[in-house]
Backbone bond lengths (Angstrom), bond angles and torsions (degrees), N, CA, C in turn:
res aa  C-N    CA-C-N  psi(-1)  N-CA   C-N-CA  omega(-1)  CA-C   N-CA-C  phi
1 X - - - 1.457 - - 1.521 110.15 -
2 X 1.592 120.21 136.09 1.476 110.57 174.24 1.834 101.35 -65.38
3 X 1.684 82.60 176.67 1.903 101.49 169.41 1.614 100.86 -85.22
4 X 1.642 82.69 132.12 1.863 118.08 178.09 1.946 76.42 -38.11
5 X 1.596 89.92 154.28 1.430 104.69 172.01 1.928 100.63 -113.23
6 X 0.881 128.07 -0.60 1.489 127.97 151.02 1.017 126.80 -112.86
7 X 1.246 121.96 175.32 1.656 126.27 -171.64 1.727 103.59 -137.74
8 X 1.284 95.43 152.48 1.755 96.80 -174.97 1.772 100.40 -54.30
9 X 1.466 119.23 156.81 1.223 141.67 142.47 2.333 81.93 85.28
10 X 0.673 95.93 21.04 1.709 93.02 178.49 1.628 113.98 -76.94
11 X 1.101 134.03 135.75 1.431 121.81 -170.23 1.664 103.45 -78.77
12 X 0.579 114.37 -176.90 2.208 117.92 -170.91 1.131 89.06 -179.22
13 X 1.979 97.46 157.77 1.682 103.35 161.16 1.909 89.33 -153.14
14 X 1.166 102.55 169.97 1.738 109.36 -159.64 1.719 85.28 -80.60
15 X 1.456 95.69 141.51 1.719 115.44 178.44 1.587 110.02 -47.68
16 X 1.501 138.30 145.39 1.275 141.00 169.99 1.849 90.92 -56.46
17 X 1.398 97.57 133.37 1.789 113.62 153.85 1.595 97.61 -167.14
18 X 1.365 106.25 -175.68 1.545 115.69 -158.45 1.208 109.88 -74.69
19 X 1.538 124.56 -32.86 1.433 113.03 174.02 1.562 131.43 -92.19
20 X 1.820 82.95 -4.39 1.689 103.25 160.33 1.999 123.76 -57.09
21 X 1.459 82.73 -75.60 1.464 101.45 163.51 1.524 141.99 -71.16
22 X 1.751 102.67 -23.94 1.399 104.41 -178.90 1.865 121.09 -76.55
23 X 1.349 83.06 -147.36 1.893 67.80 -174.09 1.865 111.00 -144.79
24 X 0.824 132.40 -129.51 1.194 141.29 151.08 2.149 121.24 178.27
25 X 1.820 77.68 165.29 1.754 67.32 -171.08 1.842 85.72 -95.93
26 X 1.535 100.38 154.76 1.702 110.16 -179.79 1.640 115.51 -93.98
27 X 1.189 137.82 -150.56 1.255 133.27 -171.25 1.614 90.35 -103.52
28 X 1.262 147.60 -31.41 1.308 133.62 166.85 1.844 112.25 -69.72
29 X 1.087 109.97 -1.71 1.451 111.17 170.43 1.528 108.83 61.49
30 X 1.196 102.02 48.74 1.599 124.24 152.31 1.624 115.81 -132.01
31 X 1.976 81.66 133.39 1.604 91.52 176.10 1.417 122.96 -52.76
32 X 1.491 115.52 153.06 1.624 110.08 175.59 1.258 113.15 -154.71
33 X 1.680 113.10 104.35 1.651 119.70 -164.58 1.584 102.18 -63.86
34 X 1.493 90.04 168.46 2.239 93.31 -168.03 1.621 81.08 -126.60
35 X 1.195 96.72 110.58 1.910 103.84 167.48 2.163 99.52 -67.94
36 X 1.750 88.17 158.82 1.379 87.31 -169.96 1.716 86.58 -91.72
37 X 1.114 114.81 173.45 1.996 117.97 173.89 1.247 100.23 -96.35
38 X 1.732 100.10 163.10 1.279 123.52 -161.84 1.794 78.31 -157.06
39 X 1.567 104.47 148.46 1.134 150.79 -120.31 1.645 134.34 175.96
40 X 1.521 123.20 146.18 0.967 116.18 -155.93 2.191 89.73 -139.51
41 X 1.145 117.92 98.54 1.657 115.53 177.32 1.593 114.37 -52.57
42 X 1.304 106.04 138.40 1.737 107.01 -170.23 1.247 65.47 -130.50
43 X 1.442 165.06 -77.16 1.277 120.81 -145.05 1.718 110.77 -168.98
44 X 1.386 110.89 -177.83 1.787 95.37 -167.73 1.710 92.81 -127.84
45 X 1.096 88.44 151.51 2.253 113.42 162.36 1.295 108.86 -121.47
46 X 1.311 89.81 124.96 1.822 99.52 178.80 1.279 97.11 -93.39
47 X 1.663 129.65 107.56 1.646 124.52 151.00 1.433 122.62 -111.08
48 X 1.147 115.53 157.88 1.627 133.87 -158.56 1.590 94.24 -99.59
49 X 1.253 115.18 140.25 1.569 132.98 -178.58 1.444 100.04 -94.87
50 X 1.833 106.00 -177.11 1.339 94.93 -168.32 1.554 120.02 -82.60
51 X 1.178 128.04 16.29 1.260 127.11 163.96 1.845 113.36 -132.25
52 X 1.180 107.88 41.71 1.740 122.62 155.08 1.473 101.50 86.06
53 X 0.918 141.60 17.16 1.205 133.96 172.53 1.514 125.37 -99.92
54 X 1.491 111.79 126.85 1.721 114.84 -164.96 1.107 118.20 -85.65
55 X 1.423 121.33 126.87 1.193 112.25 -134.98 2.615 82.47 -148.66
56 X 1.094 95.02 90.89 1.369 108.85 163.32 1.541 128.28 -26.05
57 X 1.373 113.09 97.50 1.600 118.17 172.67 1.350 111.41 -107.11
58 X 1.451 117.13 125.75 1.397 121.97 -179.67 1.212 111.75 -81.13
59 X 1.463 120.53 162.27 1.356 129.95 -175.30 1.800 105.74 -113.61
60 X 1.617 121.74 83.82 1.443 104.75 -160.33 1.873 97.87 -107.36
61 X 1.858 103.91 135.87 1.102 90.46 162.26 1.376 114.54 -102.51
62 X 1.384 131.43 123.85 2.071 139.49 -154.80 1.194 84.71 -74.37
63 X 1.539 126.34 162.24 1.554 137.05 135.00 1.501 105.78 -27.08
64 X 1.117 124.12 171.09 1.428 145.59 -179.69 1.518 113.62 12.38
65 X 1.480 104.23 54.52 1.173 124.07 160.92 1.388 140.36 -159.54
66 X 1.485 127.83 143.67 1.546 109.80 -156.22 0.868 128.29 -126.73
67 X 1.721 104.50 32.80 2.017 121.05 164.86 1.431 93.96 -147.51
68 X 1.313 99.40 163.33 1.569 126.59 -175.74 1.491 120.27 -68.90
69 X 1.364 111.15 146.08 1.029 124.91 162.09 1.833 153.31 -122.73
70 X 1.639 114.72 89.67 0.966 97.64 -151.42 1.670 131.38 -70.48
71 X 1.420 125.00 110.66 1.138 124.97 165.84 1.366 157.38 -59.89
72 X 1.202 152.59 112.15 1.595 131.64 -178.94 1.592 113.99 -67.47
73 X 1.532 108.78 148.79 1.924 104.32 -145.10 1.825 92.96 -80.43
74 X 1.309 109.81 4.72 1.545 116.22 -171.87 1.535 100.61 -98.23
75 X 1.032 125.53 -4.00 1.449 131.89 162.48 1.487 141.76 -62.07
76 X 1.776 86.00 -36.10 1.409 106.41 -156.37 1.382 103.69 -108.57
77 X 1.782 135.23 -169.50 1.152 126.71 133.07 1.535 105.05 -144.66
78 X 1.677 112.75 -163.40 1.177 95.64 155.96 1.626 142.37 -117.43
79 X 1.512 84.40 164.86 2.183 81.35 -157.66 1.944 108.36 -51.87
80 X 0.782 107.64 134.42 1.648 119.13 159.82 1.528 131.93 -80.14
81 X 1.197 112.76 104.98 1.467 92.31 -159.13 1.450 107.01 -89.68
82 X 1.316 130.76 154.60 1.576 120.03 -174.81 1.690 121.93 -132.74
């Protein structure tokens, strides 16, 4: 298996895709952008797909939230701070 590409307590935020970044219009018919989450990894599960290969799920707890979430490490990246 390669080396985990994160490390415990690493900041992350969920990969850009359309329902990451896009937006929607609401019932007052104003647009409203969807920030992607950001997050802090407490920990990893290694599970095997359907033909045996181990394949890294992160354990992320997001900002404004107060249980875990397990992720696939192809989901995520890491946060940039600016």
């Amino acid at each position: 298996m390669q080396p985990l590409k994160y490390k415990i307590n690493d900041r992350v935020k969920e990969r850009t895709s359309n329902k990451v970044h896009g937006g929607f219009v609401n019932n007052q018919r104003k647009y409203v952008s969807v920030k992607s989450k950001r997050g802090v990894i407490k920990g990893v599960v290694i599970k095997k797909n359907r033909v045996g290969a181990d394949l890294p799920h992160y354990q992320v707890l997001w900002d404004n939230s107060s249980r875990l979430t397990e992720i696939q490490a192809h989901r995520i990246e890491h946060e940039v701070s600016k």
